[in-house]
C-alpha angles and dihedrals in degrees: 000000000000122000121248144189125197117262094241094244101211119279109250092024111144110247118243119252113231139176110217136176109257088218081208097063094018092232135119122264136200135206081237101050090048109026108122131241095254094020154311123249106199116195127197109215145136139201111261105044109114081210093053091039082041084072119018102109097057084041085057099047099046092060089050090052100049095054099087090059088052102258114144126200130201121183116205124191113204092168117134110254097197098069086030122037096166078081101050123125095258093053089036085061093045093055088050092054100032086058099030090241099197083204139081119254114206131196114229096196101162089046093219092124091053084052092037097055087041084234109168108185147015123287090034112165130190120179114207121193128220089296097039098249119154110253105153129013093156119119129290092249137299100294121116138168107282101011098095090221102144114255103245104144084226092148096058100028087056089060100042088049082056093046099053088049099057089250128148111249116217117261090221094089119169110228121242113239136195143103106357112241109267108248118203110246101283099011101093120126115255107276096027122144141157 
């Protein structure tokens, strides 16, 4: 496990469009199909991260949460399942269920929207807002595994909170951190390094 922060995508960047495989419903899915009336909070993770399970109930929670103001979330896992098969579609499927995820959770298995999306680690959120423009891509909050900081998703429920209500989000924006996401051999992104 190697400890990651996000890239920092530019603020303002248009998000890419994508069809995935919902490993749930086993259909594709597209930005488009599943973005959200005020905005769409898209969130790279896998399975087996303790930084991504640190957090996966209030994860969970908060997209259920921001439902009702029209924020959709969709979670995308890019990691390679050869090398890590805790991360492949069927036990992707089994931890949606498992937790009711009340989003969809979609299977990158070419890895191109990660790269795409320049995500670096795992969690790895962007909030888009009702055009799919780029407005927040910082951390959850300040809990991590083992610092006994309480999990509250401040950080990204602040911004959706300002989002919904038409305000403008700081650009100082502190980067999520956690597993980086696991490349197939040669298929890292340029610069990348453990």
């Amino acid at each position: 496990m190697a400890l990651t922060e996000s890239n920092m995508l530019p603020l303002g960047t248009f998000a890419p469009d994508f069809k995935l495989v919902d490993v749930v419903s086993n259909t594709e899915k597209s930005l488009n199909e599943l973005k959200g009336e005020q905005g769409t909070l898209i969130v790279f993770m896998c399975n087996h991260c303790p930084y991504v399970v640190h957090l996966i109930d209030a994860l969970v929670a908060l997209a259920e949460r921001n439902l009702a103001i029209g924020i959709n979330t969709i979670a995308i896992s890019s990691n390679d399942i050869e090398n890590y098969p805790e991360d492949r579609p069927e036990k992707m499927k089994a931890l949606a269920i498992e937790k009711d995820f009340s989003f969809p959770y979609l299977y990158d298995e070419e890895q191109t929207i990660a790269k795409a999306y320049d995500a670096a680690c795992t969690p790895d959120f962007y909030l888009l807002d009702n055009e799919n423009t780029l407005v927040y891509r910082g951390r959850f909050d300040g809990s991590r595994p083992g610092n006994s900081i309480a999990i509250t998703g401040e950080d990204l429920q602040h911004a959706i909170n300002l989002l919904v209500k038409n305000n403008p989000i700081a650009e100082n924006q502190i980067p999520s951190m956690g597993c980086n996401i696991k490349w197939k051999a040669g298929n890292e992104p340029a610069g990348f390094s453990i």
